[in-house]
N, C-alpha and C positions, 0 to 999 in steps of 0.2 A: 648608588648616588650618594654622595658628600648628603650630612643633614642641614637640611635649610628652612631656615623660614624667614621668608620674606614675603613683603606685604605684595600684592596683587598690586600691578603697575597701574589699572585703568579703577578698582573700587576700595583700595587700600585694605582689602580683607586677607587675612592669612593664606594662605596658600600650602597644599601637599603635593608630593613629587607623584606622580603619574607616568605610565608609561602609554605613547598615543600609537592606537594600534596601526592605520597609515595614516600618510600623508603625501600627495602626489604632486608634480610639477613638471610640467615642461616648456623646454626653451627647442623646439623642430631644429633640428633632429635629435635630439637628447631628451628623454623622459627620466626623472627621476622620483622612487620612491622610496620613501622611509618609513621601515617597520619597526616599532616599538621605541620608539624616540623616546628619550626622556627628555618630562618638561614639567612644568608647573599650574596647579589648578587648583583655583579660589570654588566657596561653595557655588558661586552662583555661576560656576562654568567659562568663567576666563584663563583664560590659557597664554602662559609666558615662556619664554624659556630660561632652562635651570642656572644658566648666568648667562651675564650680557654678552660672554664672551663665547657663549657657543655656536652662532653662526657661525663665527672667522674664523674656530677652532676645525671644525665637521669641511668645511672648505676646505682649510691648509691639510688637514690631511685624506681629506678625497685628490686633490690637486698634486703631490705630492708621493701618496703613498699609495693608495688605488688606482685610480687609470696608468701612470706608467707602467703597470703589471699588465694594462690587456695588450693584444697581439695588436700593432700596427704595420700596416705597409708603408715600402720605401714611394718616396715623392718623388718624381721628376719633372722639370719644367715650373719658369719663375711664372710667366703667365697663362700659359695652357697646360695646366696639370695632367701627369699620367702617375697612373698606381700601378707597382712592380709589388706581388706575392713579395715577402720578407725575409720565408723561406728557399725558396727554388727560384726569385725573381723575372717569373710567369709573370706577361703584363695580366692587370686586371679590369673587369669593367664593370664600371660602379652603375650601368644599368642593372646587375646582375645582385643591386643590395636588397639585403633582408634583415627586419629586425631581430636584433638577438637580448639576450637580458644577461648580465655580469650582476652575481651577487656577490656581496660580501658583506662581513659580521664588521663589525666599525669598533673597536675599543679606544676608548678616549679615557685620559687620563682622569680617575676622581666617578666616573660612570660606567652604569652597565653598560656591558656590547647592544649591541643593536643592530638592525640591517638596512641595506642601503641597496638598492636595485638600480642598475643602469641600464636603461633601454636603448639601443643607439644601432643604425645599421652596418652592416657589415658583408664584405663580398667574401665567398667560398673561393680560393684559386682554385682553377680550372684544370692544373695539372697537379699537385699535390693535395687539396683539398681544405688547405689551413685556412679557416676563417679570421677573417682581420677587420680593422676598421683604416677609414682613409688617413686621415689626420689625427695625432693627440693635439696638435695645435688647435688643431678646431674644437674639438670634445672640451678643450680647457677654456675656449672662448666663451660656450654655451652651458658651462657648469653652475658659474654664481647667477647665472638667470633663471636655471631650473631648478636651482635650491631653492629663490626665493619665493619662486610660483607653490614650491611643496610646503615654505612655512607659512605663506600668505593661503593655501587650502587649509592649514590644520590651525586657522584663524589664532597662530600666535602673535600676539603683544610683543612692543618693545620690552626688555626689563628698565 
C-alpha cells in the first residue's frame, strides 16, 4: 500500500494502513466478500478507506475485469426468459440453481492483492455439465449494492 497518513475522517486522529480480515455484503442473489482489504485505522478503531477513491476503483474493476470471466448462459426471450447452456446450448432450468463462490485475488494499482469472493447461483447443464449463471446483466445490476453492504459491515468511513 502507497504510505499515508491521513487524519481519521470521523476523530481527526492519525491513521495506519491495516489490512481487514472480512467483510461481507449482500445484494439476493449476489453475496459478496472481501478478504484482507486494505484500509485505514485510527487508534480508537475507526476504519476508512485507503483513498476516497477506492470504492469506484474495486467496482470498475470487479465490473469490468472479473465477472466477464465467469461462465454465462445464452438469453432467450425479451419477456419470458429461457437460459440455453453456452456450451452445447441445452435449454436450462434455473429451478435447478445452486450456490457457487468465484474467487479471485484483486490487484489494484498502488495496493496489495487482496480477495474477493462472489457467491451467486448457478445452474449445472444437464447434458454437458458446465456450470453457468443466468445473466452478467443481472450480477452487474446487484454488484454496487453488495459492495456497499460489505463496506457498511466492515463499518468503514467516508474518507
Amino acid at each position: 500500500m502507497t504510505a499515508m497518513t491521513r487524519r481519521c475522517p470521523v476523530c481527526r486522529s492519525d491513521t495506519t494502513p491495516v489490512k481487514l480480515m472480512l467483510a461481507t455484503g449482500e445484494d439476493a442473489p449476489l453475496a459478496v466478500a472481501l478478504r484482507g482489504m486494505p484500509a485505514l485505522e485510527c487508534p480508537q478503531g475507526h476504519r476508512s478507506f485507503a483513498l476516497a477513491e477506492f470504492p469506484l476503483k474495486l467496482l470498475n474493476h470487479l465490473l469490468e475485469q472479473e465477472e466477464p470471466s465467469l461462465p454465462v448462459s445464452q438469453t432467450k426471450g425479451l419477456v419470458f426468459k429461457h437460459y440455453n447452456c453456452s456450451g452445447c446450448g441445452a435449454p436450462l432450468d434455473p429451478a435447478d440453481d445452486k450456490a457457487r463462490t468465484f474467487n479471485f485475488d484483486v490487484e489494484l494499482p498502488d495496493f496489495p492483492a487482496f480477495g474477493v469472493d462472489l457467491t451467486l447461483p448457478v445452474t449445472r447443464c444437464p447434458q454437458c455439465g458446465r456450470e453457468q449463471l443466468h445473466s452478467l446483466k443481472e450480477l452487474k445490476r446487484h454488484t454496487p449494492a453488495a459492495l456497499a453492504h460489505a463496506f457498511k459491515s466492515a463499518q468503514l468511513a467516508a474518507a
